[in-house]
VOGU-3710 file (C-alpha; in Angstrom, 3 decimals, decimal comma):
1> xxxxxxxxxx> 111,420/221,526/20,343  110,204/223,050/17,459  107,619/221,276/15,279  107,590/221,310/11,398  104,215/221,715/9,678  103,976/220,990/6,079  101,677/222,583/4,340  100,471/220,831/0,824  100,176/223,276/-2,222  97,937/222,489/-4,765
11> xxxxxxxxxx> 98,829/223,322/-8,576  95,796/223,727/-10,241  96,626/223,899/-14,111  93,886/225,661/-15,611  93,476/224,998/-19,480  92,028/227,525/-21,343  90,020/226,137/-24,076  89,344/227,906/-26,772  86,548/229,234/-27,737  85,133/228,197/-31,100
21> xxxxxxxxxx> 82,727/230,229/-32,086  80,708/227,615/-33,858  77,224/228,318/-35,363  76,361/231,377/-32,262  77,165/228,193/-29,306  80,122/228,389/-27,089  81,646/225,792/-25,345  83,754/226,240/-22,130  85,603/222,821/-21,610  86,071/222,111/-17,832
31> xxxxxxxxxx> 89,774/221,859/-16,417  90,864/218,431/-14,972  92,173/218,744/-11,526  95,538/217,223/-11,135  96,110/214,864/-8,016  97,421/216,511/-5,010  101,163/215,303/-4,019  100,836/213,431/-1,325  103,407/214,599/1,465  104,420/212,592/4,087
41> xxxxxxxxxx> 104,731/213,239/8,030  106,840/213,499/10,396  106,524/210,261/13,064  107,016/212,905/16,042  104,557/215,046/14,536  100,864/214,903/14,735  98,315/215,387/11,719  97,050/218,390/11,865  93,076/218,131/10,902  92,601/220,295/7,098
51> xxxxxxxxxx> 91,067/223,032/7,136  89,087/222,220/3,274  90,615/224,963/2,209  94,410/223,111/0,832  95,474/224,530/4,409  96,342/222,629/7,353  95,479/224,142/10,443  97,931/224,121/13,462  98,030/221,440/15,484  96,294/220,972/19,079
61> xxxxxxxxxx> 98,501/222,247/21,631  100,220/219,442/24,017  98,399/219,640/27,406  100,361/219,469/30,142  100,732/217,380/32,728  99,762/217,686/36,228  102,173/216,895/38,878  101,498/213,784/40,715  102,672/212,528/44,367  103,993/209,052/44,376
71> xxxxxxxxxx> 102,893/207,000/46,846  105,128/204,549/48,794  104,369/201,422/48,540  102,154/199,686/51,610  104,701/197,700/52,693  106,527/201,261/53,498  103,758/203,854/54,373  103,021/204,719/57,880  100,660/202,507/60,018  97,040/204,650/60,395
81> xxxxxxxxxx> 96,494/205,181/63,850  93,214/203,726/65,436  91,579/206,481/67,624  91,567/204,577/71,207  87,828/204,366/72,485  86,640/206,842/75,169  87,378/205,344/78,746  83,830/203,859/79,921  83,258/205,661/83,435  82,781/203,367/86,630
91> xxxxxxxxxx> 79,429/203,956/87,967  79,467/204,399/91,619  78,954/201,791/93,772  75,770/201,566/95,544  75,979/201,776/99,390  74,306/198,972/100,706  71,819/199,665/103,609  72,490/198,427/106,724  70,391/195,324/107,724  67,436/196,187/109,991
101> xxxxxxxxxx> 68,126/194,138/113,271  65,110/191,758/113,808  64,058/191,813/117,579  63,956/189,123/119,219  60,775/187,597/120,110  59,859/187,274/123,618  59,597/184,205/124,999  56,302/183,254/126,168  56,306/181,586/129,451  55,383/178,023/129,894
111> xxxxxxxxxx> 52,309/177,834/131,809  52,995/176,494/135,272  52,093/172,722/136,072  49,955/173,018/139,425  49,454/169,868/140,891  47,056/169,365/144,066  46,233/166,946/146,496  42,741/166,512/148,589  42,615/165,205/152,581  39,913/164,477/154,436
121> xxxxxxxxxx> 40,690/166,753/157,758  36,897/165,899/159,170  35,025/162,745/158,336  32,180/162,562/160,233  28,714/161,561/157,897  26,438/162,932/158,021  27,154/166,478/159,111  30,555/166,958/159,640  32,723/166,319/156,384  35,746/168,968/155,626
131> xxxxxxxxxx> 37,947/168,292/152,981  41,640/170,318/152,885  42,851/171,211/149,484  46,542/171,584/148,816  48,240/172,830/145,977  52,091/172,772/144,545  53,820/175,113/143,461  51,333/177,829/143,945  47,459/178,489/144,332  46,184/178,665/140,701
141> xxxxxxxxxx> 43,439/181,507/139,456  40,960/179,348/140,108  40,602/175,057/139,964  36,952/173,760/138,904  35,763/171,378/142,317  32,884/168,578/142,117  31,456/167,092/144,938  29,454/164,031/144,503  27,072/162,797/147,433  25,673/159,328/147,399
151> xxxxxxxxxx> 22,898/158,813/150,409  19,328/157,732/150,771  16,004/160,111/149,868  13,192/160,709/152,420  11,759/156,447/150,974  14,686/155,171/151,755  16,061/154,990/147,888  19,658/155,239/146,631  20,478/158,556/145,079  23,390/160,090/144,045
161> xxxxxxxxxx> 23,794/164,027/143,843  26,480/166,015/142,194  27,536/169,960/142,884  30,597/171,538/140,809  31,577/174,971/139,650  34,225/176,659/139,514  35,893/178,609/142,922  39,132/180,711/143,779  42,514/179,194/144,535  42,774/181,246/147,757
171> xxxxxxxxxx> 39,627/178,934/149,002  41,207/175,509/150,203  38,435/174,158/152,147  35,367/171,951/151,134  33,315/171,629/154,216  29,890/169,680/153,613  27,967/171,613/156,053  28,056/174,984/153,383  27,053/172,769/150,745  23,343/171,487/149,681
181> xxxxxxxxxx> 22,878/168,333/148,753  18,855/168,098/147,976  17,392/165,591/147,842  19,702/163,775/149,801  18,216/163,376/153,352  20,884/160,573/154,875  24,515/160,579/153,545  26,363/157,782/153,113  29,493/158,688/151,101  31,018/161,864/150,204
191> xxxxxxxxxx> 33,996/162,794/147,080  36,172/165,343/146,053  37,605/165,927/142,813  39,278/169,119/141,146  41,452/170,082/138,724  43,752/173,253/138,744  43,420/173,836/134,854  39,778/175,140/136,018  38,571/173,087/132,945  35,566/171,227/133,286
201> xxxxxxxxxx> 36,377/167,462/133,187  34,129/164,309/132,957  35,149/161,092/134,332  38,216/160,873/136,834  41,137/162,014/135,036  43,240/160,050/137,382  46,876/160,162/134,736  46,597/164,155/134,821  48,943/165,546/137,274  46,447/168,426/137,728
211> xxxxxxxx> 43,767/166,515/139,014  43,679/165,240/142,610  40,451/163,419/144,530  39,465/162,094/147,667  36,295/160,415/149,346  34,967/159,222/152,950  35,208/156,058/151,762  31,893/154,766/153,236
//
């Protein structure tokens, strides 16, 4: 396509005046510029800028356009893939110790229940008194023993005298003759009382299957 460019020509009509030679003066009379033509444009052309000079200069050149990629519309492009996450790795399990077995405790053994029992094997006051000690289901360590004499003193008073202690479960007999029983000159009665606990006791724990007594009785 070939574009047209019109180019406006000014006449300039130049009247020469003339000079009058008029008392030594002359006068130059200025020409009147006539109107320029006015000339109209194409519609597919553009106006080209003037140049001030009755010229007009050539007319920008048409840039040209880039090529552009047409996009499809969303309903048709291609879904955008999501990047699937990095697989979280299992931790390994943690091996569970094996339970320390608790030992047993050991039983502690019930004490054994000693009962006793007391006889009178010789009763004969005041020098011959024996008493036989017997115990079930075994001898214990050791049993605590009082003896209690009840007699007369050398005027003729009451008294009453006690010995205890403590002695060996292998020792079964109580004679009276080993025993003395000062101030008591003339004996009247004569007891026996243990208990296989060896504890000392106070009283006559009769209800306590430990203890066991006897007496002469006079």
């Amino acid at each position: 396509m070939v574009k047209g460019v019109s180019t406006s020509i000014i006449t300039v009509a130049v009247l020469m005046g003339s000079v009058v030679a008029c008392g030594g003066t002359t006068q130059v009379v200025a020409p009147t510029p006539e109107p320029e033509p006015t000339v109209e444009k194409a519609p597919e052309e553009a106006a080209a800028p003037s140049t001030g000079n009755g010229q007009s200069s050539s007319p920008a050149p048409t840039p040209t356009p880039r090529p552009t990629t047409s996009q499809p519309p969303p309903s048709q492009q291609a879904p955008t893939s999501t990047p699937s996450p990095a697989p979280t790795p299992t931790p390994a399990p943690t091996p569970t110790p094996a339970p320390t077995p608790t030992p047993a405790p050991t039983p502690t053994p019930a004490p054994i229940l000693i009962s006793c029992s007391v006889n009178l094997i010789s009763n004969s006051i005041p020098n011959d008194v024996v008493f036989q000690i017997s115990f079930s289901p075994e001898p214990p360590p050791t049993y605590w023993w009082q003896m209690s004499v009840a007699g007369l003193n050398s005027d003729g008073e009451q008294i009453y005298h006690i010995r205890e202690g403590t002695r060996s479960g292998a020792n079964p007999i109580v004679d009276l003759n080993e025993e003395s029983f000062f101030p008591v000159e003339t004996v009247t009665n004569v007891g026996l009382a243990l208990i296989t606990d060896g504890i000392r006791f106070t009283g006559a724990p009769s209800l306590d299957p430990r203890y066991c007594s006897a007496h002469t009785g006079q």
